[in-house]
N, C-alpha and C positions, 0 to 999 in steps of 0.2 A: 065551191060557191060559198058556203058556209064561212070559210078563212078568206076570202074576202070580205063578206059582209062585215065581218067581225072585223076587219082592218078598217074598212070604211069609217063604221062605227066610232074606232078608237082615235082616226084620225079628224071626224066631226070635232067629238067633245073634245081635243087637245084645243082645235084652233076658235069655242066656241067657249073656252075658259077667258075672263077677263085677265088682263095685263096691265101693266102700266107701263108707259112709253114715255122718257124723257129726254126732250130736245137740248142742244147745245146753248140755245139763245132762253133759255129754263120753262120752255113750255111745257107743260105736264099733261098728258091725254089716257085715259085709260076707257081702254074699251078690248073687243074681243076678236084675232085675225081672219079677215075674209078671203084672203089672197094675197098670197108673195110672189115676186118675180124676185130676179137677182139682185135690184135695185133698191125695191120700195117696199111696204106693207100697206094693203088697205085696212081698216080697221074700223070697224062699226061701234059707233059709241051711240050713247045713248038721245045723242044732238045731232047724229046720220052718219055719215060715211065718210070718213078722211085717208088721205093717200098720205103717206111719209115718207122720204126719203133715207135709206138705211144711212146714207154719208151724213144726215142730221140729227143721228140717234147720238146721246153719251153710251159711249162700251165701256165696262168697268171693266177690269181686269183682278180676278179673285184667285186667293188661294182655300182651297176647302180641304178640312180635311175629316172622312170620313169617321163613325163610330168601328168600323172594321178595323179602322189601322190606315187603310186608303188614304194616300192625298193627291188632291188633281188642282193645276193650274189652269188659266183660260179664263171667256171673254164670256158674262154673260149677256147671255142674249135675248133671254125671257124669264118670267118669273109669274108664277101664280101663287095661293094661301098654301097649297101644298109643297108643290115643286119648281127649284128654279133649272134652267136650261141652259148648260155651258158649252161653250166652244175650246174644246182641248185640240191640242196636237193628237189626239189619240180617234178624234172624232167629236161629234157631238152628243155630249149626254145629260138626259133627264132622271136629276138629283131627286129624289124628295129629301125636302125637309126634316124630318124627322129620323135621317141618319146621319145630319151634319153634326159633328160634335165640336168645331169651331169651323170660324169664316174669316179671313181679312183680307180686307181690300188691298192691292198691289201696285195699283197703278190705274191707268188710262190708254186705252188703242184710241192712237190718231185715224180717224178716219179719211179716206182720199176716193173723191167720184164714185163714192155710193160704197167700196170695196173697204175692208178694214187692210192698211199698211201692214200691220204687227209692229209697229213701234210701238212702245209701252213706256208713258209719262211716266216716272215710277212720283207715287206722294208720299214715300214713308222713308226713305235715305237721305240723310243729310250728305252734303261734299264739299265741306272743310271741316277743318276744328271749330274755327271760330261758329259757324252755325250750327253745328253739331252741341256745344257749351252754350251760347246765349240764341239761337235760333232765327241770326240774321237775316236768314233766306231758307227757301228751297228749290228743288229743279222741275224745272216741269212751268207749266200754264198755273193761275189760279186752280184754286179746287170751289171755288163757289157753288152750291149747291147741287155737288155731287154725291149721290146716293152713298151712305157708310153698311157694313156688315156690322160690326162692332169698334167700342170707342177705342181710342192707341192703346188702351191699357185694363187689366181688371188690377182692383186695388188692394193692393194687399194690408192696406190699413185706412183706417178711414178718419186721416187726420189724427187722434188721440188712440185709437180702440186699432186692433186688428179684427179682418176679417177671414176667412177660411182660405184663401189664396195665399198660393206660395207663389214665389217666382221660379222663372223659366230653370233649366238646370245653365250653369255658367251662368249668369244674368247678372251684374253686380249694380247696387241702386246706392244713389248719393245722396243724402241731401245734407241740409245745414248744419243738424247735431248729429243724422246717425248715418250708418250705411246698414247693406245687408247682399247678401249675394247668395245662390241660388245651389244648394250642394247636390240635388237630384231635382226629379220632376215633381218631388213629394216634401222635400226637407229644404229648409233653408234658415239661414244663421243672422241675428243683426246686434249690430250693440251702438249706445252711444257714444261718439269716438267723446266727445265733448266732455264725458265724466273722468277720460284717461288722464286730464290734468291736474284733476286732486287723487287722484292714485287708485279711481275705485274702474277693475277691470270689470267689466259685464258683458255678458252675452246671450243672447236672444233665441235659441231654435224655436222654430215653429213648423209641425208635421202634420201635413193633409192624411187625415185616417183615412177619407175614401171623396171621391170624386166621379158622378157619376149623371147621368143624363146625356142629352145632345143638345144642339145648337137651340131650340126651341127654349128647352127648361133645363136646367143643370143646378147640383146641389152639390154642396162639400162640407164638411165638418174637419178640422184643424186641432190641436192641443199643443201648447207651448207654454214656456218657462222663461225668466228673464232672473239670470243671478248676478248679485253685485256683490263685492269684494268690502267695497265701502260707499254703502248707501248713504246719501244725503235726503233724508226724509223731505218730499213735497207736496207731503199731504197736512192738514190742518184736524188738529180736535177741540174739544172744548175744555179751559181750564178757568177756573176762578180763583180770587185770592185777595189778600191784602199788600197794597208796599209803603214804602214811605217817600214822599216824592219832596223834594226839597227846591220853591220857588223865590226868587231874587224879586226885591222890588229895592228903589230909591227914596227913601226919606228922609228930609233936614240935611242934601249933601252928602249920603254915606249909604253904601248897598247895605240892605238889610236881608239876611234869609230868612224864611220859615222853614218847617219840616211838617207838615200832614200826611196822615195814615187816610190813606185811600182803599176802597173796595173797588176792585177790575172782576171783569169776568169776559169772555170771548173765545175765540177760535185762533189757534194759534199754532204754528207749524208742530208735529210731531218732535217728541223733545226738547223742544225748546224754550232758553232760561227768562223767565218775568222777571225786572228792578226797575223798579224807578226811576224816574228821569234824575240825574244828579249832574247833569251838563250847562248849567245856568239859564236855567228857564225863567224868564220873566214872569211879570203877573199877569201881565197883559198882552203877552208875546207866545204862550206856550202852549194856545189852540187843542188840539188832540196830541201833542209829543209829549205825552206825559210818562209812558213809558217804555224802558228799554226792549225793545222783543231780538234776542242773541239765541242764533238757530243752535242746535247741538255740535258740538265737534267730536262727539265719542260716536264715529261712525264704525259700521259693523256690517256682517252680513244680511243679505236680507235674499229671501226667495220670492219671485210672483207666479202664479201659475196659474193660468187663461185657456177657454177653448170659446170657438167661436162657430156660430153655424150657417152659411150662407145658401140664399136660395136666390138663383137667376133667371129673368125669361126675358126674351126678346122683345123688343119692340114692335108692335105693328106694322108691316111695310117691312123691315130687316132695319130699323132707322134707331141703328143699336141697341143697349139691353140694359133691363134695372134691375139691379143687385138688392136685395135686403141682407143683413144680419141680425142674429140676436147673440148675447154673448156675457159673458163674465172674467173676474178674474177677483185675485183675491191677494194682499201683498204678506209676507210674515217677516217680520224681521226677526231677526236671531237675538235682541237685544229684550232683556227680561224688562217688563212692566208695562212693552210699546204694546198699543193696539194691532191691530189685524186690520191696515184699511181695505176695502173692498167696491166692488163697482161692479151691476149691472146694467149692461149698453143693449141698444137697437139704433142701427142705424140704414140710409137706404144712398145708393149712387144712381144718378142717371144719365145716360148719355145723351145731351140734347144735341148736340153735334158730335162730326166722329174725332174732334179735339176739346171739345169742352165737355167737363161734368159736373154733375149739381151733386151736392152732396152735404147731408145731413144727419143728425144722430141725438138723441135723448137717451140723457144716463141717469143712472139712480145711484148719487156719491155723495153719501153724508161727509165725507171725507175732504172736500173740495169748495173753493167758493170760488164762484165770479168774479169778474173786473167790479163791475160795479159793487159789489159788496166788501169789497176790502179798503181795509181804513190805509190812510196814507200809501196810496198806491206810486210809487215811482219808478216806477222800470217791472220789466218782466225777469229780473234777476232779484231784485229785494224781496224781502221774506213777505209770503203773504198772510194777512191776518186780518180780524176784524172785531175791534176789542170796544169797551167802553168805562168810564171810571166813575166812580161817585165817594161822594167823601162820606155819604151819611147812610147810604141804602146801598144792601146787596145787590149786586148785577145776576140776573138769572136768566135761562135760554129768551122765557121770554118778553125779555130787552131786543131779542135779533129776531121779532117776527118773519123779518123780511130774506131770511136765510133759509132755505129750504132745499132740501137733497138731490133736487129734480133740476137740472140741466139740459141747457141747448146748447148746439153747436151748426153752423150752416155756414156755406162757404160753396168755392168753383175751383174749379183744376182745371188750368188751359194748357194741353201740351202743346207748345210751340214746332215742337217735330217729334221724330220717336224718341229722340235721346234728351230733350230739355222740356221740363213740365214744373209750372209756378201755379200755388194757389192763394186763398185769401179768405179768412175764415173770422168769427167773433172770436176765438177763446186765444190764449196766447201760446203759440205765438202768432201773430197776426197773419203774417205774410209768409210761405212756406216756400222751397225751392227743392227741384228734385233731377239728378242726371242718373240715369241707364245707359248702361252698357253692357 
């Protein structure tokens, strides 16, 4: 008598816990189950009593896998703040939450007369190349406002800074200047292939020390290293000086030069050489080009070495997860007299869908300036700097009020499928591209 009461009991509170029920045509109803038949649910909301037909419910199709090691595929079919309810080959079972250490969505069961088919839309394989590289298509129905577990991807850098993620083991990731591919479930390697051109080799590890938590909140802490062969410095410091700038003017029929001794002061790529404008600068033609800025060509080793620390928790609802980090690094070049430049970051990702992410970050780099504060900006490949001259008064820091250590960065990352993901951010470079495989 007693082990039934006690069943009764457990089967009350199961079907007396709220839900949320979403329809195909995107009705949203949450309320708590009063009765099932094979067909329908009734369900009690808090505006009375609605019947549902199970063939009009969205069934997502999940892969979980547990903090034991466990992993289970299937249809879920309910979901409370604690526990979601899955439909396995193996039977049906009542997860809690707080032993899921990941979750990804897999797909869609077509429903048919109330009954689930077991077809399974799948949303996450591309099927060709061509979509697989630029993301023409994919199979399956829309995914229109279908429930996500988490977004196609955690990030292993956030834009500029890394975070404590590594990638998968085998994993290998593309984008415009670098790659990186995945040596375990802990180490993973990147370099940018783009400096293989002026001869400077470099390579990236980066190793998760520990990773730990479940699906709710999870934390990791990361340390890595980035060594170049022949660094070309892209950092900026402050130098001052005098040169002598020699300007062309036309008088009585006949170019006349002068020579003036000018005071400069500014922000100028690491090592590199200040002269004067001596290119035919007019009087009235030669604006800010006043002088030469020639980056260093005595390139040399250099080490950087970074650790990052990331803390993740879920979304309300399972409607993916927000990432924070906080982090440093620090660069040394092997070359006698260079500075040490260095960089403290915080940055945070959010999934607002389960293909797009918001993503932002505040750093602290004396070492760095903005678009907008570099003088003569033309391209994201010309040297950046940001200098000023006078013919009669010292230039000093503060001439560059407007320069200050504290940086933004903000931007979105829309993966187009699992394997093609473009973003679009303020700091350069503009517009980012990234394939996985």
């Amino acid at each position: 008598m007693n082990h039934f009461i006690l069943l009764l009991f457990i089967t009350i509170s199961l079907f007396a816990q709220e839900q949320t029920f979403k329809l195909q045509d995107g009705t949203i109803i949450v309320g708590s189950i009063q009765e099932e038949t094979e067909i329908t649910y009734i369900i009690q909301t808090k505006y009375g009593s609605v019947t549902l037909n199970k063939g009009e419910l969205v069934q997502t199709a999940y892969e979980i896998k547990l903090t034991s090691g466990e992993t289970f595929s299937g249809i879920k079919l309910s979901e409370t703040d604690i526990s979601i309810q899955l439909k396995t080959k193996v039977g049906v079972l009542n997860i809690d939450k707080s032993d899921i250490s990941d979750m990804k969505e897999s797909g869609q069961v077509t429903p048919a007369g109330g009954k689930s088919t077991g077809a399974i839309t799948s949303s996450r394989r591309s099927y060709s190349l061509v979509d697989m590289l630029f993301g023409t298509g994919t199979r399956g129905a829309p995914e229109k406002n279908i429930e996500f577990a988490m977004g196609e991807e955690r990030l292993t850098d956030s834009f500029f800074d890394p975070t404590a993620y590594v990638l998968d083991n085998g994993t290998l990731y593309l984008s415009g200047l670098s790659f990186a591919f995945g040596l375990s479930d802990k180490l993973h390697i990147s370099s940018r292939w783009v400096d293989f051109f002026w001869g400077n080799f470099n390579i990236r590890p980066k190793y998760m020390l520990f990773h730990k938590g479940n699906w709710e909140k999870e934390s990791a802490l990361a340390i890595g290293g980035h060594f170049h062969t022949y660094w070309m410095p892209n950092k900026v410091v402050w130098q001052e000086g005098n040169v002598d700038i020699t300007k062309n003017s036309w008088e009585n029929g006949a170019n006349v030069s002068s020579t003036t001794n000018y005071n400069y002061g500014g922000y100028f790529p690491l090592g590199a050489k200040i002269t004067g404008s001596n290119d035919g600068c007019w009087e009235d033609g030669c604006g800010d080009h006043l002088l030469d800025v020639e980056e260093t060509e005595d390139l040399d080793f250099m080490i950087e070495i970074f650790s990052a620390y990331t803390f993740s928790k879920a979304r309300k609802g399972m409607k993916g997860r927000i990432s924070n980090t906080v982090g440093a690094l620090v660069q040394m070049p092997m070359k006698n007299g260079y500075e040490w430049p260095y960089r403290i970051f915080g940055s945070v990702d959010v999934d607002l869908t389960r293909k797009l992410k918001m993503v932002g970050e505040v750093f602290y780099d004396p070492f760095f300036l903005d678009l907008y504060q570099r003088t003569d900006f033309e391209g994201p490949f010309t040297p950046h700097h940001a200098y000023k001259v006078d013919a009669t008064n010292s230039i000093t820091k503060e001439n560059f009020n407007n320069i200050r250590p504290i940086h933004f960065d903000f931007g979105f990352i829309y993966a187009v499928n699992e394997n093609f993901r473009f973003g679009i951010h303020n700091q350069i470079p503009i517009i980012t591209f990234y394939w996985k495989f």
